[in-house]
C-alpha positions in Angstrom: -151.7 -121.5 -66.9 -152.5 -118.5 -64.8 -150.1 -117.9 -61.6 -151.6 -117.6 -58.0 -150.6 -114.7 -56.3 -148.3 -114.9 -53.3 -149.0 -116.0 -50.2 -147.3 -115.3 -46.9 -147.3 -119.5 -46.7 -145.6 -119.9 -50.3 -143.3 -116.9 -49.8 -141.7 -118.9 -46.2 -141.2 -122.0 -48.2 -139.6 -120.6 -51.3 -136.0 -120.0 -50.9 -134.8 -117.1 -51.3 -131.1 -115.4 -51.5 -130.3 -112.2 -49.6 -127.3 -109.9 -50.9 -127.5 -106.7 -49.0 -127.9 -107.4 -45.0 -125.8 -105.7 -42.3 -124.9 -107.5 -39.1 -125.2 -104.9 -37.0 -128.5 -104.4 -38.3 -130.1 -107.6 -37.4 -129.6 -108.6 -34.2 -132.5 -109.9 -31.6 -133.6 -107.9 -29.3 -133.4 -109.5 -26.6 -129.7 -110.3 -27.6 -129.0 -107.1 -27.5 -130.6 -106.4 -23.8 -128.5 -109.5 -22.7 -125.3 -108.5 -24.0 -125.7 -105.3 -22.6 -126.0 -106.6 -19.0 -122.8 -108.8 -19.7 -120.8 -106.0 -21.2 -122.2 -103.2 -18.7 -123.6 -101.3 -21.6 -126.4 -98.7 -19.8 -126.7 -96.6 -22.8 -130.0 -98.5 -24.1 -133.6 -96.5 -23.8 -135.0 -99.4 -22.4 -135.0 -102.9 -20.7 -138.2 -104.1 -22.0 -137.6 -106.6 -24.8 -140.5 -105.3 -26.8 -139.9 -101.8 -26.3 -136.7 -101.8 -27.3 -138.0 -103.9 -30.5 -140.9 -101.2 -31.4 -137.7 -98.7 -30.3 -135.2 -99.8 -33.1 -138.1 -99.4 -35.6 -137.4 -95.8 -37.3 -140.8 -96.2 -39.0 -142.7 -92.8 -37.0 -143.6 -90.5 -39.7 -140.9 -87.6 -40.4 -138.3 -90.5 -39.4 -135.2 -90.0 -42.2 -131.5 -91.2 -42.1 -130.7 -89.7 -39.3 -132.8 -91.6 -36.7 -132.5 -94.9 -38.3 -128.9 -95.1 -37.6 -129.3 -94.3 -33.8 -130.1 -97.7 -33.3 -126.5 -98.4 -34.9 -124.4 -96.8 -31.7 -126.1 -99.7 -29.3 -126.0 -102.7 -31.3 -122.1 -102.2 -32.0 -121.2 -101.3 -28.5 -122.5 -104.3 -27.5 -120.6 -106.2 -30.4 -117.2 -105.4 -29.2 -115.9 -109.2 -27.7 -114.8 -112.2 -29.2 -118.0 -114.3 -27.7 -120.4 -111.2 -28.2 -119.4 -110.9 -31.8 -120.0 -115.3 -32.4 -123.3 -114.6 -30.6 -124.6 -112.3 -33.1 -123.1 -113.9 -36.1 -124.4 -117.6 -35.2 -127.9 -116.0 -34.4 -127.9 -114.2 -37.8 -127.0 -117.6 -39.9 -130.0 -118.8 -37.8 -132.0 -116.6 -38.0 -132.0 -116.4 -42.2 -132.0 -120.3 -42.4 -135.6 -120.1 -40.0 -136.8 -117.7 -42.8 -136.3 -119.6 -45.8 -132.9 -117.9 -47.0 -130.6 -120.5 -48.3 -127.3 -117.7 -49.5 -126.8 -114.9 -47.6 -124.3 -112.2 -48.1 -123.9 -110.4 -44.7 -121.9 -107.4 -44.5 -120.2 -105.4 -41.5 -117.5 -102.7 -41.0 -115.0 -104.5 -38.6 -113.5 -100.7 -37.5 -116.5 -100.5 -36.3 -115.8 -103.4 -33.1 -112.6 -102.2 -32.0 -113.1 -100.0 -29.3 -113.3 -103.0 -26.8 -109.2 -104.1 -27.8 -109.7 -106.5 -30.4 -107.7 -106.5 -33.3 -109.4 -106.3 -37.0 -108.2 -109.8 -37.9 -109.6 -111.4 -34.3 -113.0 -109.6 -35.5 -113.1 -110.9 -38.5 -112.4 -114.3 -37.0 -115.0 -114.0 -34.6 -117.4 -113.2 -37.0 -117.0 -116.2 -39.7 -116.9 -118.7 -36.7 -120.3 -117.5 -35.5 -121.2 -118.1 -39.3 -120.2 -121.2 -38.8 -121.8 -122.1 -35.8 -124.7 -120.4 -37.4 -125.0 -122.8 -40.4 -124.2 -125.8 -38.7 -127.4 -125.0 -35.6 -129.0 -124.6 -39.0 -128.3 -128.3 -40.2 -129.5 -129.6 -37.4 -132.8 -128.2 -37.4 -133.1 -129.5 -40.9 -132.0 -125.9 -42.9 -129.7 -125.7 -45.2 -127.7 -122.4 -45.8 -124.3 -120.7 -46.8 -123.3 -117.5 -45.3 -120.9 -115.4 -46.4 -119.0 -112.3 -45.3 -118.7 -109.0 -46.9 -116.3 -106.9 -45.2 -117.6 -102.8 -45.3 -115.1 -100.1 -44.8 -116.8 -96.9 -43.3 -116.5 -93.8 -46.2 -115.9 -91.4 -43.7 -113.3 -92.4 -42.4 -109.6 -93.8 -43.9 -109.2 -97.3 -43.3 -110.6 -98.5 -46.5 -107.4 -99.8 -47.8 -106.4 -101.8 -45.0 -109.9 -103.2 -44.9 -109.7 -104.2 -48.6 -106.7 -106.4 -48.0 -108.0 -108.0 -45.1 -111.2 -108.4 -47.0 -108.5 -110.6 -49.6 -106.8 -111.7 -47.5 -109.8 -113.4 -45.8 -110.7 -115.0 -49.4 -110.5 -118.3 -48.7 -112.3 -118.0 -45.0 -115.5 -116.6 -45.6 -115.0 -113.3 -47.0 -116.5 -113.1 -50.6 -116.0 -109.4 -51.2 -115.6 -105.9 -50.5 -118.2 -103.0 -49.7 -117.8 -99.1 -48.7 -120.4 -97.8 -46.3 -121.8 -94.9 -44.6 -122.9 -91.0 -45.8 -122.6 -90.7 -49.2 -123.1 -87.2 -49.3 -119.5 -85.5 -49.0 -117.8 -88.7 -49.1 -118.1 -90.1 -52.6 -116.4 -93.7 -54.1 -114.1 -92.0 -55.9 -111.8 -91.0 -52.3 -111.6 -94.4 -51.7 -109.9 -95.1 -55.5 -106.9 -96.8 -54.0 -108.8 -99.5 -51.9 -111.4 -100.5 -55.1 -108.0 -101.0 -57.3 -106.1 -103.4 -55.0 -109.0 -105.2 -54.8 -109.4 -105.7 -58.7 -105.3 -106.3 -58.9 -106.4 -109.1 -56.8 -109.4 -110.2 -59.0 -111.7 -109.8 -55.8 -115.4 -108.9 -55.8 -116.5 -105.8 -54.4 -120.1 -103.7 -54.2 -120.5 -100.1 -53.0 -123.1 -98.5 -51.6 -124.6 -95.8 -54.0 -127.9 -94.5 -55.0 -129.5 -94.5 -51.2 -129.7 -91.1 -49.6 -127.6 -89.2 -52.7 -128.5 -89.6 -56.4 -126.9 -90.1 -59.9 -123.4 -88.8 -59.2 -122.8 -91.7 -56.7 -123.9 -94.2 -58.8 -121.8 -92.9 -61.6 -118.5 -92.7 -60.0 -119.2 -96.2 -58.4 -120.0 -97.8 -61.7 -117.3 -95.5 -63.9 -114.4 -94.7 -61.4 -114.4 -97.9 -59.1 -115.6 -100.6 -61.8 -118.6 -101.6 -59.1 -119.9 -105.1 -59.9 -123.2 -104.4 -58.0 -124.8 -101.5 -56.5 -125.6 -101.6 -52.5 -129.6 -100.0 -52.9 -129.0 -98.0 -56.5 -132.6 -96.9 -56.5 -131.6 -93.4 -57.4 -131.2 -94.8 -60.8 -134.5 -94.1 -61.4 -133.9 -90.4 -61.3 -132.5 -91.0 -64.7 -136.0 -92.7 -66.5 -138.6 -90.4 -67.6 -141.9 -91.0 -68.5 -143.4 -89.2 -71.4 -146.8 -89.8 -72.7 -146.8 -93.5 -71.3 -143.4 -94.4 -72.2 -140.4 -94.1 -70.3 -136.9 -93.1 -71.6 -133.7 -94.0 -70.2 -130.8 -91.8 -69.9 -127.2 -92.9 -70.9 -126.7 -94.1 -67.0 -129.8 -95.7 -66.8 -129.1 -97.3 -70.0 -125.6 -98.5 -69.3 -126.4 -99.8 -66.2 -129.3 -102.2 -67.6 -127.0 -103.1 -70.5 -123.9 -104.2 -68.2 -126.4 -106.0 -65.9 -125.3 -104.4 -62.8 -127.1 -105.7 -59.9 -129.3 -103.4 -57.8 -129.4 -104.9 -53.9 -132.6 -102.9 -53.5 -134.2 -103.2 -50.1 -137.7 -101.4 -50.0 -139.0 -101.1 -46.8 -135.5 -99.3 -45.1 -135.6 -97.3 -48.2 -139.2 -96.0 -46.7 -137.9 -95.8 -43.0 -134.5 -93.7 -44.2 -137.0 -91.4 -46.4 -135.8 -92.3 -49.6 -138.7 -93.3 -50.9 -142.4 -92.2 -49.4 -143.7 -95.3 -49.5 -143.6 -99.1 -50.8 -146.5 -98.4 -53.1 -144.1 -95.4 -54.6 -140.9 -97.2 -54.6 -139.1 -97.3 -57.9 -138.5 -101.2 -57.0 -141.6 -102.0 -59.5 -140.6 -99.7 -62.4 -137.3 -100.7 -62.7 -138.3 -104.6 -62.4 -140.8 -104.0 -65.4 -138.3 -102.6 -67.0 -135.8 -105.9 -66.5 -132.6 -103.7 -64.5 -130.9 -106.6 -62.6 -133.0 -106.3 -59.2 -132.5 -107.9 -56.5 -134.8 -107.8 -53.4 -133.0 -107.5 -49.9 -133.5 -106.7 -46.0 -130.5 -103.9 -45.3 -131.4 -104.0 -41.1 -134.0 -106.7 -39.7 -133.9 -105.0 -36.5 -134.1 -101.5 -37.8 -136.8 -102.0 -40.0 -138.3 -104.8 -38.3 -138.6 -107.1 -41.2 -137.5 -110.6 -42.5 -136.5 -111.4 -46.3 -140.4 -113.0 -46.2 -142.3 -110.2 -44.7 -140.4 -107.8 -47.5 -141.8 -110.0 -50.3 -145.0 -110.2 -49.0 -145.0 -106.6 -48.5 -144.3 -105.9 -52.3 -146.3 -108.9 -53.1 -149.6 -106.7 -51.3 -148.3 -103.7 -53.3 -147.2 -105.2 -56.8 -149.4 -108.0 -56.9 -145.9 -110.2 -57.1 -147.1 -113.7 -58.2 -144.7 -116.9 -57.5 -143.3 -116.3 -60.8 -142.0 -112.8 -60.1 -140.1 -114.1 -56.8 -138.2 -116.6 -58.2 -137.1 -114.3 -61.1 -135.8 -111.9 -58.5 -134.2 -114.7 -56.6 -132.4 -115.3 -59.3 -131.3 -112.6 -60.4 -130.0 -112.4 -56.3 -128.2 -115.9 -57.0 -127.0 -114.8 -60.5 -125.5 -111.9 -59.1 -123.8 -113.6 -55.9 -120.1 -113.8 -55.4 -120.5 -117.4 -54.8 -118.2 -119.4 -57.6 -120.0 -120.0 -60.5 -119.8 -123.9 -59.6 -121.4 -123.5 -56.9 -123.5 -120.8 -57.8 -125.0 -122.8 -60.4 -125.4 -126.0 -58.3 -127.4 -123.8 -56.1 -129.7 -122.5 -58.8 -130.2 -125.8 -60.3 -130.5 -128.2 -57.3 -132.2 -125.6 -54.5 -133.8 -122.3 -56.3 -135.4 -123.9 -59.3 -136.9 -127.4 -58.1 -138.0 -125.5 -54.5 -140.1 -123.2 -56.9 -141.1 -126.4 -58.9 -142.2 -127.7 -55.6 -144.0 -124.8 -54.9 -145.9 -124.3 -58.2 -147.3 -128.3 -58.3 -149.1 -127.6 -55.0 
């Protein structure tokens, strides 16, 4: 039986899972304005709610890396309180559950909400709570989500260990693993060895950032030298497939990470806005779902690329012709990849992710 194509009305109603989305990436814009205000913050370019919103969008042509993480030094000096750090948090749970997203894996680099005197733990702390509060508006409304923490240590700088064992020792909290982030051009995995191994000694989950703005190298010490279980964007994989004569040929990287099944938290659209790909229609995304790598679709920054889990399918959908059928295989490969328990990660599969689709399909 043929499958209809996706629609934007099938692609709200599906659920979907979301592994690679930073905090500080996603606020409202209009949060951000108000918690300015309270906080005394005057470094914005504008007060206009929608100005600020077309603002934060890096999307001008010739934008690259570089202007997309401008938008970074506002939202997290106005994320430097207890109550301003709940705010965003609760609003993010929200806002996923609103758009369909039933897991959600948000990450964010506590060292990065310091500067106003809070400790690391009291960030942290802050952080889950808003999660809480976050799923719980949710229920209310008649949503259904878990949101989990992923605690990012920033490359460039030297905190990474300490950040790995608060990342454990927030385990049972919240916290369901371990990221590095930042330029990964000068600052590779591999000077961060000593974090990645205390959290395998503790049999913790971790992802890194690799294959974004620098290529195979990154990828390779992530995956060979710090035992990655998932690759934060790993599109630069694709500089290792060649086409010849209608055929492509992986190299040994390529090949080994398809064989081991490490996930890809690919996320299209910020890919285009950071210059690492030209275009949606030229993203690798497609070639390396045809050819079965563990993809997983993802937002990286709402705000900063002014996008939803549901406009990015659609917006591959228009591109790839993505039927139903193709977004719940990509779902699950995001729940399949999760570092939710495998009890619960399979409850979630079997008793959400599967019969929504069902659902969807008998329409």
């Amino acid at each position: 039986m043929a499958v209809a194509p996706l629609t934007r009305d099938l692609i709200e109603r599906a659920p979907k899972v979301l592994l690679h989305d930073h905090l500080d990436g996603g606020l409202r814009p209009l949060t951000v304005l108000e918690l300015a205000r309270e906080s005394h913050y005057t470094g914005l370019p504008t007060d206009d709610p929608e100005e600020l919103r077309q603002w934060f969008i890096a999307d001008t042509p010739g934008s690259d890396l570089v202007r997309y993480l401008e938008g970074f030094a506002h939202t997290t000096a106005v994320m430097q309180t207890k109550d301003h750090l709940e705010r965003v948090a609760n609003e993010a749970a929200l806002d996923l559950a609103r758009d369909g997203v039933v897991y959600a894996e948000v990450r964010f680099a506590p060292e990065l909400h310091i500067a106003g005197g809070l400790t690391l733990h009291e960030v942290v702390e802050a952080v889950l709570e808003g999660f809480d509060r976050g799923i719980s508006d949710a229920r209310k409304e008649g949503r259904t989500i878990v949101v989990r923490a992923i605690l990012s240590a920033m490359r460039q700088a030297n905190l990474s260990e300490t950040i790995a064992g608060l990342a454990v020792e927030f385990r049972e909290r919240g916290v369901c693993g371990f990221d590095i982030a930042g330029p990964e051009d000068g600052f590779p995995p591999t000077h961060h060895l000593r974090a990645f191994h205390l959290v395998q000694r503790e049999d913790f989950h971790m992802t890194i950032h690799a294959g974004e703005a620098f290529g195979l190298p990154s990828i390779w010490e992530a995956v060979q030298f710090c035992n990655a279980e998932r690759l934060g964007h790993g599109v630069r994989i694709a500089d290792d497939i060649i086409e010849k004569d209608g055929e492509y040929h992986l190299g040994r990287l390529a090949n080994f990470v398809r064989d081991r099944r490490i996930p890809l938290e690919v996320c299209p659209t910020s890919n285009v806005h950071t210059g690492a790909a030209a275009s949606i229609a030229s993203h690798p995304i497609e070639l390396l779902r045809k050819l079965r790598f563990r993809v997983t679709l993802n937002t990286d920054n709402r705000l900063m690329s002014g996008i939803s889990m549901s406009s990015e399918f659609e917006a591959c959908a228009d591109v790839f012709d993505w039927t139903l059928n193709d977004m719940e295989w990509m779902t699950l490969n995001a729940a399949k990849s999760s570092f939710y328990p495998f009890d619960q990660r399979l409850a979630m599969i079997n008793t959400v992710i599967k019969p929504g689709y069902a659902t969807l399909r008998s329409l």
